[in-house]
PyMOL Python script that loads the backbone (N, CA, C, O; Angstrom):
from pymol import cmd

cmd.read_pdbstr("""\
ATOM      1  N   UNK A   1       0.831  -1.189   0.000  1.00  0.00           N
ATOM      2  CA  UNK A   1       0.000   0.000   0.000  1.00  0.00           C
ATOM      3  C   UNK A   1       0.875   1.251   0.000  1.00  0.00           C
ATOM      4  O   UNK A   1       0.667   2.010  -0.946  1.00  0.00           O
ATOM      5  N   UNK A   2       1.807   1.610   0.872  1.00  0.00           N
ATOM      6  CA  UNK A   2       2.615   2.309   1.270  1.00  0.00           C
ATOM      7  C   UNK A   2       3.579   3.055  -0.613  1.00  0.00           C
ATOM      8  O   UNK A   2       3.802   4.187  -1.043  1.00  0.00           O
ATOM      9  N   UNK A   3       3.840   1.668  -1.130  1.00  0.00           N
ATOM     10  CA  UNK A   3       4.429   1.572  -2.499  1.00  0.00           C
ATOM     11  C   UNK A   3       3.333   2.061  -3.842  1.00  0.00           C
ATOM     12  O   UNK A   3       3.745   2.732  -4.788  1.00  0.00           O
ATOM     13  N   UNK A   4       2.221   1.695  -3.742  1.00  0.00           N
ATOM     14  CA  UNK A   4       0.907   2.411  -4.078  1.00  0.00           C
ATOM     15  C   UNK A   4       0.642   3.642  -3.880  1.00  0.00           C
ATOM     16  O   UNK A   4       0.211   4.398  -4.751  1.00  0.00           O
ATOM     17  N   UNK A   5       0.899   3.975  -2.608  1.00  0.00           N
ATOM     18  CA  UNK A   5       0.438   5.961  -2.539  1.00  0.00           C
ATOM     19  C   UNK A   5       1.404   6.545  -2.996  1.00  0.00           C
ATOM     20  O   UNK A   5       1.179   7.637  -3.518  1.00  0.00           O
ATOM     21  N   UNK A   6       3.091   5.933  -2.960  1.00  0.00           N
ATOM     22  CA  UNK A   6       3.953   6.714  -3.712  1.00  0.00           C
ATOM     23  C   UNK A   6       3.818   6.687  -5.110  1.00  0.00           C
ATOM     24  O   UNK A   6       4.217   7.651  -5.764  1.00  0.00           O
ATOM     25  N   UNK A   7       3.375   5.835  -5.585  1.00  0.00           N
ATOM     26  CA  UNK A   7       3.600   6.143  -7.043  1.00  0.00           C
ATOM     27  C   UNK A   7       2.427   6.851  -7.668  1.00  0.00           C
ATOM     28  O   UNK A   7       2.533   7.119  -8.865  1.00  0.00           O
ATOM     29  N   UNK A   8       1.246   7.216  -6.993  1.00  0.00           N
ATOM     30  CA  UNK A   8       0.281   8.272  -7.240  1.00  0.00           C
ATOM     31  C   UNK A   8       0.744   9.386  -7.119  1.00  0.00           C
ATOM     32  O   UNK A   8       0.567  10.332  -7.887  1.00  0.00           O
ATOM     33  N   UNK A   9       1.488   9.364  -5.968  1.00  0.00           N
ATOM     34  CA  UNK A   9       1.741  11.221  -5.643  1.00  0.00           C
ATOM     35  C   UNK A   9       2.916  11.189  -6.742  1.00  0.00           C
ATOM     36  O   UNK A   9       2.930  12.324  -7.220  1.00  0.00           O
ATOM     37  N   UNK A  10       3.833  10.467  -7.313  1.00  0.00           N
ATOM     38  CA  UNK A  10       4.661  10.775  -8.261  1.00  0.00           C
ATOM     39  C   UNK A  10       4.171  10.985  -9.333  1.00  0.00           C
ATOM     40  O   UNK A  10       4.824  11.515 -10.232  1.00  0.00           O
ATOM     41  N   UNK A  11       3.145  10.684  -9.449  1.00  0.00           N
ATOM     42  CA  UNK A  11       2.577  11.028 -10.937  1.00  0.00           C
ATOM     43  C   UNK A  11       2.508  12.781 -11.745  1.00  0.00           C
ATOM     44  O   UNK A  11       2.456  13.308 -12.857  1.00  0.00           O
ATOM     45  N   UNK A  12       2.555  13.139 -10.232  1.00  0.00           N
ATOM     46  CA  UNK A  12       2.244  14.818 -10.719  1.00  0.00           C
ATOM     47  C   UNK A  12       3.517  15.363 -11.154  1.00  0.00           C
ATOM     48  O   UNK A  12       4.677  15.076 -10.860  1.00  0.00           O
ATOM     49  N   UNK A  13       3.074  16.102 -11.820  1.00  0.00           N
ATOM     50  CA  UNK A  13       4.006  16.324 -12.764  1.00  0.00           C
ATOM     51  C   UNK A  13       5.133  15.661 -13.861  1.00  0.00           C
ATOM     52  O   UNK A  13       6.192  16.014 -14.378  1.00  0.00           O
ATOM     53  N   UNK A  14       4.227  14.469 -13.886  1.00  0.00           N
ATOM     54  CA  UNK A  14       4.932  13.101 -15.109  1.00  0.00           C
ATOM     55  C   UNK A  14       4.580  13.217 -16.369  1.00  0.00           C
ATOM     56  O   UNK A  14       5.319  12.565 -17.107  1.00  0.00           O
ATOM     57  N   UNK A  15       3.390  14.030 -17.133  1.00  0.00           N
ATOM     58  CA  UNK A  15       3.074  14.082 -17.949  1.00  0.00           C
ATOM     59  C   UNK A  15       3.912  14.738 -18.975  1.00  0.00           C
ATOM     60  O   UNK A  15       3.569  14.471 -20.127  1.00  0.00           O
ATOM     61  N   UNK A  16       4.495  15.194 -18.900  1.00  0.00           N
ATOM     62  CA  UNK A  16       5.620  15.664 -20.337  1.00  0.00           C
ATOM     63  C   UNK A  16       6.845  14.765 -20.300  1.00  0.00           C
ATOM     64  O   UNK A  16       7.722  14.956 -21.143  1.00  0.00           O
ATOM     65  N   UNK A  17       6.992  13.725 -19.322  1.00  0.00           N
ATOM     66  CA  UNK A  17       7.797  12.294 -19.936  1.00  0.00           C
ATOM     67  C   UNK A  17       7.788  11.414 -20.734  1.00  0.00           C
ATOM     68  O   UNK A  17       7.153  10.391 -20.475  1.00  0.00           O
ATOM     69  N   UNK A  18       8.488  11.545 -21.942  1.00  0.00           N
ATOM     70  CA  UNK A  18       8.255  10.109 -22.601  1.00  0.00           C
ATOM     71  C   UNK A  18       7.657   8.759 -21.982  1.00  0.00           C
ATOM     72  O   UNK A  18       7.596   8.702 -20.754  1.00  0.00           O
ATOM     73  N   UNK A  19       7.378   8.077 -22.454  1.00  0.00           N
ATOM     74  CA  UNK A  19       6.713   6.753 -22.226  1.00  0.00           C
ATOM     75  C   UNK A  19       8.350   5.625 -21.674  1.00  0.00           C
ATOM     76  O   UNK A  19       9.524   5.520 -22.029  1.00  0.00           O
ATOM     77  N   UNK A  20       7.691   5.181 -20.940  1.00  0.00           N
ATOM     78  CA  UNK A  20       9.092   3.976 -20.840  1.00  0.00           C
ATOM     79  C   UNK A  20       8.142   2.942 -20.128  1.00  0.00           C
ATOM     80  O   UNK A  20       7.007   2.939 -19.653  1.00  0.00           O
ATOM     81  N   UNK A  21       9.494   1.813 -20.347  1.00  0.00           N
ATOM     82  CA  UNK A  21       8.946   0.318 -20.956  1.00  0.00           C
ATOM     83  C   UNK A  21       9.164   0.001 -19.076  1.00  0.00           C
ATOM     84  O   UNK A  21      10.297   0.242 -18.660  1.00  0.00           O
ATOM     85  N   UNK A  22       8.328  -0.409 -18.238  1.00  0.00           N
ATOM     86  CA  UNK A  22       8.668  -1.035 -16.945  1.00  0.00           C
ATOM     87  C   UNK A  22       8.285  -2.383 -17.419  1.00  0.00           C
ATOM     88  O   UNK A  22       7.420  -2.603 -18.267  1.00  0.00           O
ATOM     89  N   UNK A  23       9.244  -3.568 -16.593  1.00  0.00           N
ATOM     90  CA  UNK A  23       9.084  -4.759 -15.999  1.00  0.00           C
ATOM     91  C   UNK A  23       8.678  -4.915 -14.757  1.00  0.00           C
ATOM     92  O   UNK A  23       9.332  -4.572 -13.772  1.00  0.00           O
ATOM     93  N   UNK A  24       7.408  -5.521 -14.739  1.00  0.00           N
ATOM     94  CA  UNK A  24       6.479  -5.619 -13.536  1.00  0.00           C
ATOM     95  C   UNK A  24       6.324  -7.171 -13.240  1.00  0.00           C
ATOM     96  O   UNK A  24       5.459  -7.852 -13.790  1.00  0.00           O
ATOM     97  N   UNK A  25       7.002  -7.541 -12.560  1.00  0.00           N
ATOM     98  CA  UNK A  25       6.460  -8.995 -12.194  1.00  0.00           C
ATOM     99  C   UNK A  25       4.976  -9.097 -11.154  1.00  0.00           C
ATOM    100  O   UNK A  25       4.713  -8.272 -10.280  1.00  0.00           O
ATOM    101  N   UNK A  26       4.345  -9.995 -11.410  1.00  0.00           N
ATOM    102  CA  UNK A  26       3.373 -10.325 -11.011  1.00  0.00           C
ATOM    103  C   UNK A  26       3.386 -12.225 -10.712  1.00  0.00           C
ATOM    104  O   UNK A  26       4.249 -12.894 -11.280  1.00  0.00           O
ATOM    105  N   UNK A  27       2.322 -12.916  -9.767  1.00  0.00           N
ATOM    106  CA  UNK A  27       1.927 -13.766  -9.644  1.00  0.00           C
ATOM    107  C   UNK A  27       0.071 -14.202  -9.509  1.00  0.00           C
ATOM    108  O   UNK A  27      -0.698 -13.439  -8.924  1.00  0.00           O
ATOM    109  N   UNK A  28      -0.306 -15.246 -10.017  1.00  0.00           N
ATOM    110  CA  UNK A  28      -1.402 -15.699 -10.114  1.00  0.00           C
ATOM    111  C   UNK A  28      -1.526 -15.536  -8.242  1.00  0.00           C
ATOM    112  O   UNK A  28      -0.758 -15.963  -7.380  1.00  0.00           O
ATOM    113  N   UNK A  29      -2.966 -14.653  -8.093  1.00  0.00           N
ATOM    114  CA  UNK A  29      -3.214 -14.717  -6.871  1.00  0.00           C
ATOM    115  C   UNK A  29      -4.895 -13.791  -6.693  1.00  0.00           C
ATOM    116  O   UNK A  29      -5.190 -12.964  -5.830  1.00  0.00           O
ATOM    117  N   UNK A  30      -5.762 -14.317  -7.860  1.00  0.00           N
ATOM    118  CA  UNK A  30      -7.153 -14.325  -7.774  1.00  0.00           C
ATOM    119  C   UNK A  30      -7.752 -13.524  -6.933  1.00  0.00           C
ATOM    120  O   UNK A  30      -6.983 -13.700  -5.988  1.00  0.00           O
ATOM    121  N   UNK A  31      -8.509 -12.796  -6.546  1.00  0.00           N
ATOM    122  CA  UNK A  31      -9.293 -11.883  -7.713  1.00  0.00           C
ATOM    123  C   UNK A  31      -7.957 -10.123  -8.167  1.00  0.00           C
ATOM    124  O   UNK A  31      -8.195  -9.018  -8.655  1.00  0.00           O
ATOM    125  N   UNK A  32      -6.767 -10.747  -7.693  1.00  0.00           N
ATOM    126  CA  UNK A  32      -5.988  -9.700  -7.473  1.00  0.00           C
ATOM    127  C   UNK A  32      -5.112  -9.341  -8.792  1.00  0.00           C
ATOM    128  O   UNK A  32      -5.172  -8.253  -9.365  1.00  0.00           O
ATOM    129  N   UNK A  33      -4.412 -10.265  -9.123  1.00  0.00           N
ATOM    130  CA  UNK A  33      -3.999 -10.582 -10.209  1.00  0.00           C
ATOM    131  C   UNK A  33      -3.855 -11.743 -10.718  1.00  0.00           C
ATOM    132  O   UNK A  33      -3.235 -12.515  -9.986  1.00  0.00           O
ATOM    133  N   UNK A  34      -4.303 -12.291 -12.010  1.00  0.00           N
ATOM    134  CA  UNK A  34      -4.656 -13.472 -12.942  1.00  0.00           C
ATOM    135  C   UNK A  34      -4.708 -13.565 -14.174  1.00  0.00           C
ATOM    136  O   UNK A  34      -5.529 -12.769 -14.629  1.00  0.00           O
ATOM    137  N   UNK A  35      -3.927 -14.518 -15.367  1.00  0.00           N
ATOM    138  CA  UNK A  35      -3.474 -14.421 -16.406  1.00  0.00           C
ATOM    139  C   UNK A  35      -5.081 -15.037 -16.782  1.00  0.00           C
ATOM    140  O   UNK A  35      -5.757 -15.939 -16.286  1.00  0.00           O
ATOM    141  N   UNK A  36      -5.312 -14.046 -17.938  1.00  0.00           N
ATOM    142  CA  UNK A  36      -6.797 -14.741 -18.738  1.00  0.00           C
ATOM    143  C   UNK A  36      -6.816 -14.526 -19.746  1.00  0.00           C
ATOM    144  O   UNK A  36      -5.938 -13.736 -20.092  1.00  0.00           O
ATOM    145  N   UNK A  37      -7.596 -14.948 -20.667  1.00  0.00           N
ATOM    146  CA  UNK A  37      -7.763 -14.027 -22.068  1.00  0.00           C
ATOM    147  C   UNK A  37      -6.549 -13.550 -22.571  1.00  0.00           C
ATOM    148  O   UNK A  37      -6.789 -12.497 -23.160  1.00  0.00           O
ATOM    149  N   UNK A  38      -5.062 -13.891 -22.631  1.00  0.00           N
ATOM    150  CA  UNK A  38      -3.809 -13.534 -23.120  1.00  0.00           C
ATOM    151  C   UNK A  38      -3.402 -12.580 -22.602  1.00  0.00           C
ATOM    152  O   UNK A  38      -2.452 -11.958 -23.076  1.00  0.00           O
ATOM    153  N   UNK A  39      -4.144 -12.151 -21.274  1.00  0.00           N
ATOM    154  CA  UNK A  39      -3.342 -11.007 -20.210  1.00  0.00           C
ATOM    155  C   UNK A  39      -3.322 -11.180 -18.892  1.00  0.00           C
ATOM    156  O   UNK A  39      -4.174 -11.850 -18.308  1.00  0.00           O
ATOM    157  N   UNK A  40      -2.539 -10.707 -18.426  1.00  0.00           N
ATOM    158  CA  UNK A  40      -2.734  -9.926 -17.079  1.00  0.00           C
ATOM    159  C   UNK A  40      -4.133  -9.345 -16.504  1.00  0.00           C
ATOM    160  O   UNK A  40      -4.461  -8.564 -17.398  1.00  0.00           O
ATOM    161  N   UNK A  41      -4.809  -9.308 -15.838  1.00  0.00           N
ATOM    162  CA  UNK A  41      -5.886  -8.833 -14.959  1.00  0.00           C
ATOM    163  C   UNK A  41      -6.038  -8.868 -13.702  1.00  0.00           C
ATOM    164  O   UNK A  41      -5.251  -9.605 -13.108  1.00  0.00           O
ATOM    165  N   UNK A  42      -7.042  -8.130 -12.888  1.00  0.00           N
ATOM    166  CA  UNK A  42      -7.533  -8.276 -11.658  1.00  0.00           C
ATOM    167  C   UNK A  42      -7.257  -6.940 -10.876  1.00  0.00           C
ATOM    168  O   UNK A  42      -6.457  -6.129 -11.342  1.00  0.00           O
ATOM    169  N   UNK A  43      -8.027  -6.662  -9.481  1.00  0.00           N
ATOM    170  CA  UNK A  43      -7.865  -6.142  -9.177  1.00  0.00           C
ATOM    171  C   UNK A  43      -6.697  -4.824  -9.070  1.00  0.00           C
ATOM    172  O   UNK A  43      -6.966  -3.624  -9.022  1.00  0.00           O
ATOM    173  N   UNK A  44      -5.168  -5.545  -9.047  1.00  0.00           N
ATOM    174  CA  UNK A  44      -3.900  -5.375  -8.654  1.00  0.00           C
ATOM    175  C   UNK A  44      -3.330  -4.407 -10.003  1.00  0.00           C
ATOM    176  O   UNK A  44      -2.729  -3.332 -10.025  1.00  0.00           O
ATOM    177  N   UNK A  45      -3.767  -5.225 -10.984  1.00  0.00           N
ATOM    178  CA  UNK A  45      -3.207  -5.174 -12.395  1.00  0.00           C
ATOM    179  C   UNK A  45      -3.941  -3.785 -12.383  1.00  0.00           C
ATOM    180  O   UNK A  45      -3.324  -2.730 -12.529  1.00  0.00           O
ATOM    181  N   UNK A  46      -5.583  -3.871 -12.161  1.00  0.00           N
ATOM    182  CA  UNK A  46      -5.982  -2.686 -13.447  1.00  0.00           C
ATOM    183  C   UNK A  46      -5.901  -0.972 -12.287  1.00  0.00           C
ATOM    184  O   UNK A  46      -6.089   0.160 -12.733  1.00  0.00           O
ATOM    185  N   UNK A  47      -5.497  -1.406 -10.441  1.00  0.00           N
ATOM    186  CA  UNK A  47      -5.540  -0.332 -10.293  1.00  0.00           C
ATOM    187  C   UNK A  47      -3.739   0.232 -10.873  1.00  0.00           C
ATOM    188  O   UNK A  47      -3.457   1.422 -10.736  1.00  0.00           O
ATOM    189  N   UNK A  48      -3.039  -0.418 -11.278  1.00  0.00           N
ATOM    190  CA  UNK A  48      -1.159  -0.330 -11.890  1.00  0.00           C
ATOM    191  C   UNK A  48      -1.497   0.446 -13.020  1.00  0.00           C
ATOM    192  O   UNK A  48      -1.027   1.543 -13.323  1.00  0.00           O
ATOM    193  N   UNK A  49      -2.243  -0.131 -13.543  1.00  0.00           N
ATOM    194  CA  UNK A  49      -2.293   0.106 -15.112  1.00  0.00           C
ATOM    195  C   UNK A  49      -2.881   2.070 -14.833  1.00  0.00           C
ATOM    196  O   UNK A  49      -2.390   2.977 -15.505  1.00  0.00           O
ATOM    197  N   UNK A  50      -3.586   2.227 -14.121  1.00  0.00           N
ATOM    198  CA  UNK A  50      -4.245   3.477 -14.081  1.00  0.00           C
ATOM    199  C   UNK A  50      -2.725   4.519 -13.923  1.00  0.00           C
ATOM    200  O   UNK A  50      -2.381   5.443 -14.660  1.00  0.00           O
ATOM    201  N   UNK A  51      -1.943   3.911 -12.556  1.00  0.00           N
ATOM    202  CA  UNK A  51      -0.761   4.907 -11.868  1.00  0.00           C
ATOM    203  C   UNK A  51       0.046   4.726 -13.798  1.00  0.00           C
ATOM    204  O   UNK A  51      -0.007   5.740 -14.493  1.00  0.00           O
ATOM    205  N   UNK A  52       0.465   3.892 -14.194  1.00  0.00           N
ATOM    206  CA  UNK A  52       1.300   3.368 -15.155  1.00  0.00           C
ATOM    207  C   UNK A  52       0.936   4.216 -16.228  1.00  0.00           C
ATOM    208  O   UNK A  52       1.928   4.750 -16.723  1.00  0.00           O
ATOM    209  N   UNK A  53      -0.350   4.592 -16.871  1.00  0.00           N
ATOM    210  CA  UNK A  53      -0.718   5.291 -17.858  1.00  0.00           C
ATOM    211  C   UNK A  53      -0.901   7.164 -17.331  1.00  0.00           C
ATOM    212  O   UNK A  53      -0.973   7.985 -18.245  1.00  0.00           O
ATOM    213  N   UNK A  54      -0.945   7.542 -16.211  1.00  0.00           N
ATOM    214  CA  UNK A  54      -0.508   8.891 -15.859  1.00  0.00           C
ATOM    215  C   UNK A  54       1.184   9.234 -15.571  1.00  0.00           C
ATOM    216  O   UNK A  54       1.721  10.332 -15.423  1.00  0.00           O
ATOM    217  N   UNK A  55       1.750   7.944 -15.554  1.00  0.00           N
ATOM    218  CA  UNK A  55       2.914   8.288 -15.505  1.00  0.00           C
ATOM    219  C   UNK A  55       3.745   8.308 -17.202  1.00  0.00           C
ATOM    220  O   UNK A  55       4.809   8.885 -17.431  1.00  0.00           O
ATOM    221  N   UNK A  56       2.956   7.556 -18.179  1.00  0.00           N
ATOM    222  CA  UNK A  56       3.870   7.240 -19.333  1.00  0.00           C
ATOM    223  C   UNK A  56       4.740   6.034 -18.944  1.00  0.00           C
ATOM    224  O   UNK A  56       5.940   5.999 -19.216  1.00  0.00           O
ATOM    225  N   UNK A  57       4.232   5.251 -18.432  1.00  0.00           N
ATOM    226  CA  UNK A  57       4.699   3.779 -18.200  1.00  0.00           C
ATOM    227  C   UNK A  57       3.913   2.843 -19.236  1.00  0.00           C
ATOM    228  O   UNK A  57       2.752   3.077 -19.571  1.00  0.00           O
ATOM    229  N   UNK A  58       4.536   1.943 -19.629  1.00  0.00           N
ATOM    230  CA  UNK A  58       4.173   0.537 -20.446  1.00  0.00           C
ATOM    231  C   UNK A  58       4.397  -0.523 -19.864  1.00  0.00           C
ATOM    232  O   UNK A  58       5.353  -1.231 -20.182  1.00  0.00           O
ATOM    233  N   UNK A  59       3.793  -0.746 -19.171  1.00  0.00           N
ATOM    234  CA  UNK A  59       4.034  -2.149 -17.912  1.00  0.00           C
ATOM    235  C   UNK A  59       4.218  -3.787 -18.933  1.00  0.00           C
ATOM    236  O   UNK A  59       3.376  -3.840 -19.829  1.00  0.00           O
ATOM    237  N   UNK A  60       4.955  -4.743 -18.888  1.00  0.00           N
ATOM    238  CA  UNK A  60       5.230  -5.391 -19.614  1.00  0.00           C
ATOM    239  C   UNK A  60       5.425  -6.641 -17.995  1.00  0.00           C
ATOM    240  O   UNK A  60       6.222  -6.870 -17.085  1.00  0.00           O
ATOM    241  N   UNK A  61       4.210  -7.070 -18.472  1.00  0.00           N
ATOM    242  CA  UNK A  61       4.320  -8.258 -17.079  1.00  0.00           C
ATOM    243  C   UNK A  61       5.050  -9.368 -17.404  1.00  0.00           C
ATOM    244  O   UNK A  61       5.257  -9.866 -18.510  1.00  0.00           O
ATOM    245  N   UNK A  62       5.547  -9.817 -15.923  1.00  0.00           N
ATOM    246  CA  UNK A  62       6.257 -11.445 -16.136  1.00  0.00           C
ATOM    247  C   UNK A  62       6.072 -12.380 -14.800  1.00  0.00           C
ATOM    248  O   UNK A  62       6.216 -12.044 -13.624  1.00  0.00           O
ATOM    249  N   UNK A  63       5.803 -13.321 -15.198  1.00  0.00           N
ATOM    250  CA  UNK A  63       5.060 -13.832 -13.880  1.00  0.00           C
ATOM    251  C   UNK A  63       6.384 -14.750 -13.021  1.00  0.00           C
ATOM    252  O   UNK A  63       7.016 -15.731 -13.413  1.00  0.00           O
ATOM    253  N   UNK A  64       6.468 -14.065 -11.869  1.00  0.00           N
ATOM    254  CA  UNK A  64       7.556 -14.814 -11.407  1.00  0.00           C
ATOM    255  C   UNK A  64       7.264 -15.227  -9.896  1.00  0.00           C
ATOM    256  O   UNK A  64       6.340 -14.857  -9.172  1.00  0.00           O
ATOM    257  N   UNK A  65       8.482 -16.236  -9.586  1.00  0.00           N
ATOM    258  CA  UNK A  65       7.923 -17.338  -8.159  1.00  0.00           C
ATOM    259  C   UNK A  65       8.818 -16.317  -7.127  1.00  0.00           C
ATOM    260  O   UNK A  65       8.172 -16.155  -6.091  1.00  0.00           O
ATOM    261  N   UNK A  66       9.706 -15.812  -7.110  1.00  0.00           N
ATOM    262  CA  UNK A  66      10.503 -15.289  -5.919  1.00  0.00           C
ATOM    263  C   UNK A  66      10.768 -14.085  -6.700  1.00  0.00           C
ATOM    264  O   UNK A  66      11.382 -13.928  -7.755  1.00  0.00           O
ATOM    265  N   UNK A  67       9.875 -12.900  -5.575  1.00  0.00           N
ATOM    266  CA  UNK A  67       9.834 -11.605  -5.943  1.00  0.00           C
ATOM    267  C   UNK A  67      11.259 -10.899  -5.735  1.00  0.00           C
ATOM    268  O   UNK A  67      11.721 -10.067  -6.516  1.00  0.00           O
ATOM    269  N   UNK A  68      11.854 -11.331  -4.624  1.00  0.00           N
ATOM    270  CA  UNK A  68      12.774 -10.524  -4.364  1.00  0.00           C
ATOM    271  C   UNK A  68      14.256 -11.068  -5.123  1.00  0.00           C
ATOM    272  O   UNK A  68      15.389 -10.868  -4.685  1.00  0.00           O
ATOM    273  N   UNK A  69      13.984 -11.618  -6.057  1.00  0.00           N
ATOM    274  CA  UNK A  69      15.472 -12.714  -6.741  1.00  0.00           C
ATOM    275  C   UNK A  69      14.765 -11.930  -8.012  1.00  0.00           C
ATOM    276  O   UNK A  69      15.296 -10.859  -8.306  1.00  0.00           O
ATOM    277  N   UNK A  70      13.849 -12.263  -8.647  1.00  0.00           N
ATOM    278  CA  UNK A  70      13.351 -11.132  -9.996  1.00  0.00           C
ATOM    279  C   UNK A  70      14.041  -9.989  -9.892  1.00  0.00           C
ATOM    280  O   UNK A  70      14.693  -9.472 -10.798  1.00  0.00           O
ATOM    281  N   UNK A  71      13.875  -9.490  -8.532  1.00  0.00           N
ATOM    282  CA  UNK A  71      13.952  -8.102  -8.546  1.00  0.00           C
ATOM    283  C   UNK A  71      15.780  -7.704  -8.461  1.00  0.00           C
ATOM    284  O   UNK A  71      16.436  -6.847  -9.053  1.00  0.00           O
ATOM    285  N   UNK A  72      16.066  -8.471  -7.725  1.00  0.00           N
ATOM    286  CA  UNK A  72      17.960  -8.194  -7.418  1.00  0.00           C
ATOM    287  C   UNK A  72      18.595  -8.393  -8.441  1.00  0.00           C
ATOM    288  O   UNK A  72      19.710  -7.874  -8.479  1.00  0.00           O
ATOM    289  N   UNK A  73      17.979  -9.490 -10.059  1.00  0.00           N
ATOM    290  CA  UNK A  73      18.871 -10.100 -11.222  1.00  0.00           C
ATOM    291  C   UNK A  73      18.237  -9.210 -12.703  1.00  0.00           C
ATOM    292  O   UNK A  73      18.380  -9.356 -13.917  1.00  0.00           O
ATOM    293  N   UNK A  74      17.471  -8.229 -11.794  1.00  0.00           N
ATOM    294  CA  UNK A  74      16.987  -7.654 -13.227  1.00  0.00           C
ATOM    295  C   UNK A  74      15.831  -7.658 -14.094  1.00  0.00           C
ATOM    296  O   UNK A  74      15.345  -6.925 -14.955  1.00  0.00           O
ATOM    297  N   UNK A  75      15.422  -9.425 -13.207  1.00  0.00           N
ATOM    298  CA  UNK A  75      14.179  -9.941 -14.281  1.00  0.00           C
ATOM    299  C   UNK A  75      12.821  -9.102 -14.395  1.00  0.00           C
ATOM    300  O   UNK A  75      11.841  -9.379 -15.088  1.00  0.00           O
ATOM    301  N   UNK A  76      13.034  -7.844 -13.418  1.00  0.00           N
ATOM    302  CA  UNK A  76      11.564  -7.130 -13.639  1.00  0.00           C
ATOM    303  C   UNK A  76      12.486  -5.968 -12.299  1.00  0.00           C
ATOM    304  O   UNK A  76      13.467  -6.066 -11.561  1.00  0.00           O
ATOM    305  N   UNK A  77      11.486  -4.995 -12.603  1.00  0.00           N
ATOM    306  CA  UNK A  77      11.699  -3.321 -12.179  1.00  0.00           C
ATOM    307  C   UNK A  77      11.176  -3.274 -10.822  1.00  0.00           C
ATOM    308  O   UNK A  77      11.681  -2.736  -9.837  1.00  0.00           O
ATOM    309  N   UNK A  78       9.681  -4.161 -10.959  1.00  0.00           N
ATOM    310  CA  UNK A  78       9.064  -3.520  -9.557  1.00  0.00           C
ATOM    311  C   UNK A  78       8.081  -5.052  -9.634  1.00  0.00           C
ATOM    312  O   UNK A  78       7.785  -5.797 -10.568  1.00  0.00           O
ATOM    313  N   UNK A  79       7.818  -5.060  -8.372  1.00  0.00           N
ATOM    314  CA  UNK A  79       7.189  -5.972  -8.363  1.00  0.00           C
ATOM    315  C   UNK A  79       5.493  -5.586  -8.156  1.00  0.00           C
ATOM    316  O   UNK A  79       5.280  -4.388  -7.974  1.00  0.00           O
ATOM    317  N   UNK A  80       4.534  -6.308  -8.165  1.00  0.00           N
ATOM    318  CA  UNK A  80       3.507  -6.280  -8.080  1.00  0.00           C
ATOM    319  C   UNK A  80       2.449  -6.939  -7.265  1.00  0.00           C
ATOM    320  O   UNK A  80       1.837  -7.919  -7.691  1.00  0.00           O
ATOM    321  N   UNK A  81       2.217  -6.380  -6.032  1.00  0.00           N
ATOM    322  CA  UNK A  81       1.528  -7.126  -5.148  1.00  0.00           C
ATOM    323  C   UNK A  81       0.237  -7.689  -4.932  1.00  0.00           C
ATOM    324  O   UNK A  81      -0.382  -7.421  -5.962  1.00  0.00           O
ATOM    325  N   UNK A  82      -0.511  -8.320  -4.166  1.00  0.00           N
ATOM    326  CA  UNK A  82      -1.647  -8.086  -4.377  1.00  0.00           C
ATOM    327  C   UNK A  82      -2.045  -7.479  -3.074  1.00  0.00           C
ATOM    328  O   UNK A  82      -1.679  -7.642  -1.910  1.00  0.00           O
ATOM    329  N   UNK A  83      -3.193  -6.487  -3.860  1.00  0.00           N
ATOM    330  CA  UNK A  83      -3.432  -5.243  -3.082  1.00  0.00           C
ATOM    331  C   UNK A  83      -4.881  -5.257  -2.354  1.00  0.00           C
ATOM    332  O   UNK A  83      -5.851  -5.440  -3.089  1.00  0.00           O
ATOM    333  N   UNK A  84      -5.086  -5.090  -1.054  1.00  0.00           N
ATOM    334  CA  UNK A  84      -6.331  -5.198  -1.037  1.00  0.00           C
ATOM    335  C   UNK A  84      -6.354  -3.460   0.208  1.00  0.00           C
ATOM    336  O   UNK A  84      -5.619  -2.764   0.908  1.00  0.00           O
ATOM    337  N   UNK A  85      -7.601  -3.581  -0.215  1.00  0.00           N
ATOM    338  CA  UNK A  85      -8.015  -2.071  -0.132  1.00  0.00           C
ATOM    339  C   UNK A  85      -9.301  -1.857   1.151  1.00  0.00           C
ATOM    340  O   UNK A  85      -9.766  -0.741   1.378  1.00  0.00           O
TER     341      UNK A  85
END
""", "prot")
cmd.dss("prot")
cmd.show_as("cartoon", "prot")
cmd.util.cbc("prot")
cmd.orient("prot")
């Protein structure tokens, strides 16, 4: 959550940034986030996608088992939790 309110309040003043490509890992974890229909979805995903498109982000998911080894080797930028509200 904490990682969520920051990247809202960063948003201001993001709009005259080019677009860039983030790696977002994610895991299957229902109704939060879940691969369907050839995407990413759920809760988790579509409130990202909102911060991600005011920032000029292109979120490019990858579904991985150990968040914090993704994250130390590169395999993704930020990870993606599931969020409940």
């Amino acid at each position: 959550m904490l990682l969520l309110t920051f990247l809202m309040c960063y948003t201001a003043g993001a709009n005259d940034l080019p677009s860039t490509n983030l790696k977002v890992g994610v895991e299957e974890a229902p109704p939060f986030s879940y691969y369907q229909d050839g995407r990413w979805q759920g809760k988790s995903v579509e409130l990202f996608e909102q911060i991600a498109f005011a920032n000029h982000w292109v979120p490019q998911y990858y579904e991985v088992e150990d968040r914090f080894t993704a994250i130390d080797n590169g395999t993704v930028d930020i990870y993606l939790p599931a969020v409940t509200l």
